[in-house]
C-alpha positions in Angstrom: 7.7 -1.8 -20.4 9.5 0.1 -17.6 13.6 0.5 -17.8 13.3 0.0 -14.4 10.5 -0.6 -11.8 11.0 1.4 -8.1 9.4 -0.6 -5.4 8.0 -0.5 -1.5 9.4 -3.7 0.8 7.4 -3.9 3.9 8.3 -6.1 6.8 4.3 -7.2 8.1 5.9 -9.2 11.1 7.7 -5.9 12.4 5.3 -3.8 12.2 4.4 -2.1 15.4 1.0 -0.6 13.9 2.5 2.9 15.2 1.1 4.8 11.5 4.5 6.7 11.7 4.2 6.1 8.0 1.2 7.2 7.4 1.6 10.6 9.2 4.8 11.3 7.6 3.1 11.2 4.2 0.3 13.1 5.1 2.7 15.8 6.5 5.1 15.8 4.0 1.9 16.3 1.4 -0.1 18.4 3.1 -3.1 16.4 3.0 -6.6 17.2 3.9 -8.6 16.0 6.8 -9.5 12.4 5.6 -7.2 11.8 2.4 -4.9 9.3 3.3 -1.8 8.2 0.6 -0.8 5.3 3.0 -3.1 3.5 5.1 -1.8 1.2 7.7 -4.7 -1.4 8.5 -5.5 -3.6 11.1 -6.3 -7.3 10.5 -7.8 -9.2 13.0 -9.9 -12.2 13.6 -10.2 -15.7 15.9 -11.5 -16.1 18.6 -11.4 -19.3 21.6 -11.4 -23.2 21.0 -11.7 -25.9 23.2 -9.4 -28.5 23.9 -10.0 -30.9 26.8 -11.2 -29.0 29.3 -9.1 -26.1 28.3 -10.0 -22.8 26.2 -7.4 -22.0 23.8 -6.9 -18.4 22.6 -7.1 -18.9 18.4 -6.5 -15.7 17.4 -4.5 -13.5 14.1 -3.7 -10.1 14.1 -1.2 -8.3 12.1 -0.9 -4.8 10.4 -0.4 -4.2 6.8 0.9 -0.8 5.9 -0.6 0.1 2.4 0.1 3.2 -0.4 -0.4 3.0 -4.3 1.7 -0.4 -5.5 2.6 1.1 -9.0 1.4 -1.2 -10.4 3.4 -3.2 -13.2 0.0 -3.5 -14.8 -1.4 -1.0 -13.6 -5.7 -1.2 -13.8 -5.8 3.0 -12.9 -3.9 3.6 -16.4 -6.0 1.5 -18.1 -9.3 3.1 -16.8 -8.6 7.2 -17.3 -10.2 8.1 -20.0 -8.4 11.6 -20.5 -4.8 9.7 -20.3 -4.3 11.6 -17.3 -2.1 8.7 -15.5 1.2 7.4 -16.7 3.9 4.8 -15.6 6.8 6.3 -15.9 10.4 4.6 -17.6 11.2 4.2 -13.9 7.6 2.2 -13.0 6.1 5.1 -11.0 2.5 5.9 -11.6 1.7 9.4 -11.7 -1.0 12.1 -12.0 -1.0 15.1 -14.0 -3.3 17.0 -12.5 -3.8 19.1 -16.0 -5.4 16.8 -17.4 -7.2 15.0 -14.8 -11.3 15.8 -15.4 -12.1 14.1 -11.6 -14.0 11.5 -13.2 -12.9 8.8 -10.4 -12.6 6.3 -12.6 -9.0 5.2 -11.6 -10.2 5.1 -7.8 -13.0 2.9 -9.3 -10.6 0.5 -10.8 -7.6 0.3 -8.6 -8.3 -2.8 -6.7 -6.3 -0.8 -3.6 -8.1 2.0 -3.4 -5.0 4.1 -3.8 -6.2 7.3 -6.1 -8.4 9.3 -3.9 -10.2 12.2 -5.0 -9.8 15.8 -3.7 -12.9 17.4 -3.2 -11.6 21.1 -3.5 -9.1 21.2 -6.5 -11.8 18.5 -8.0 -9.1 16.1 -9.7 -7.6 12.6 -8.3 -4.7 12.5 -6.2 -2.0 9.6 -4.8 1.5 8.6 -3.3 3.8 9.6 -6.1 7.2 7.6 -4.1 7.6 11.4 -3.4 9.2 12.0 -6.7 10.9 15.1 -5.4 12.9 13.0 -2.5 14.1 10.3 -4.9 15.0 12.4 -7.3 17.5 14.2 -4.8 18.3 10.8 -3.7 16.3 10.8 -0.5 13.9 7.8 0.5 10.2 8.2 0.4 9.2 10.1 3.7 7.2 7.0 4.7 9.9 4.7 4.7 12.5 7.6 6.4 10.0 7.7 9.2 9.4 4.4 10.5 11.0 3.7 13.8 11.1 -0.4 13.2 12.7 0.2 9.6 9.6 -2.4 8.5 9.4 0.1 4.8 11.8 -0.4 2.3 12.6 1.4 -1.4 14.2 0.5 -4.5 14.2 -1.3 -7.9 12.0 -4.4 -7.5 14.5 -6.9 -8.4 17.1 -5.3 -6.3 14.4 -5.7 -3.5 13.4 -9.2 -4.2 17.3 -10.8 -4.2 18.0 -9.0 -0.7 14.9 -9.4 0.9 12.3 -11.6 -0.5 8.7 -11.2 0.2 5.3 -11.4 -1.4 2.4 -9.2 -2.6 0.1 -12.2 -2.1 -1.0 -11.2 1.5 -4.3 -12.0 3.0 -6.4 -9.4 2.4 -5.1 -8.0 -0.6 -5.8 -8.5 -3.6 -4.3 -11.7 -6.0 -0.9 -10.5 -7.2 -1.2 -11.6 -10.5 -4.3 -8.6 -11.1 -1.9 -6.0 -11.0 1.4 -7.2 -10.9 2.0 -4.8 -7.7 5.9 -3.0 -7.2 5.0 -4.3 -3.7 6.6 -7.0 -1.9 5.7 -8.1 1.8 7.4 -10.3 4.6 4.2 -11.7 5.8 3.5 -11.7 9.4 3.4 -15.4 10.8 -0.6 -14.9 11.3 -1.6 -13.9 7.9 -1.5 -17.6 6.4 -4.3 -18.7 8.6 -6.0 -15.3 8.6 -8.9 -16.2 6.4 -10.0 -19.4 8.0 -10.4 -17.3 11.5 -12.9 -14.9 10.0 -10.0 -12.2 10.1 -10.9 -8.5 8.8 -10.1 -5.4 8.9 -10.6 -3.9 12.2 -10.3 0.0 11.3 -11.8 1.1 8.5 -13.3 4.2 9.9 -9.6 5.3 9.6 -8.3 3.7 6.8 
């Protein structure tokens, strides 16, 4: 059990979809063409219904800005068979890339898709809450980077009493597999996001 579990707030029904978040980490992590820590997807879905003689617009769309949820039960520990992950007293989940044999198991696992492998050192890779900001008392570059201030950090419960929110967000995955460090505002769309068909809309990018 963690002393204390860090956490990611993210405000859905903010969110511009700008990826300011998702470039900050890249840059602060100097990260290859096509490994992405945070993701920032695009759900969308709907389409017209008539009423009367009238075509209604029936439409959702909403962005979810995504990185690893560290976990508070986390499936990527479970799965590495060289012990190679750890959750931390603090509740971040990290890699040590000494001991990490590339197997891919964790990205297997992670219903998030958050441990990506790197071709060219060989071993698994992933947001670590930039452990080298937080421990100088600095905010995750991610969340210092967003102009509509829709990222948030701190200790989970600290989190949840100020600002609410949910991990149980249309399309991830139930909250209860996990236990995700990971709490959401919904956007007003995402409760009727399933029945319209809604999807992701850019996964070439994501």
């Amino acid at each position: 059990m963690s002393e204390k579990q860090y956490a990611f707030h993210y405000d859905s029904a903010s969110c511009s979809g700008c990826k300011a978040c998702q470039i900050a980490c890249k840059d602060k992590n100097d990260l290859p063409l096509g490994m992405f820590w945070r993701r920032v997807y695009e759900i969308s879905g709907g389409g017209w219904r008539k009423e009367g003689e009238a075509w209604i617009p029936d439409v959702a769309a909403y962005n979810l800005s995504i990185a690893c949820q560290h976990c508070q039960d986390p499936a990527c520990v479970k799965g590495c068979p060289t012990g190679a992950l750890e959750k931390r007293p603090d509740g971040i989940v990290t890699i040590d890339p000494e001991r990490c044999m590339g197997c891919r198991y964790c990205e297997w696992t992670c219903p998030y898709g958050a441990p990506q492998f790197d071709e060219a050192a060989g071993i698994m890779t992933k947001c670590d809450f930039c452990l080298d900001l937080v421990a100088q008392g600095v905010r995750p570059a991610c969340v210092t980077a967003c102009p509509m201030r829709t990222l948030d950090f701190g200790e989970l419960e600290e989190l949840k009493a100020r600002l609410g929110g949910t991990a149980d967000v249309f399309p991830l995955p139930p909250e209860g597999q996990t236990r995700p460090a990971l709490l959401i505002n919904p956007h007003p769309d995402a409760a009727r996001a399933e029945g319209l068909g809604a999807d992701t809309n850019n996964r070439e990018e994501v």
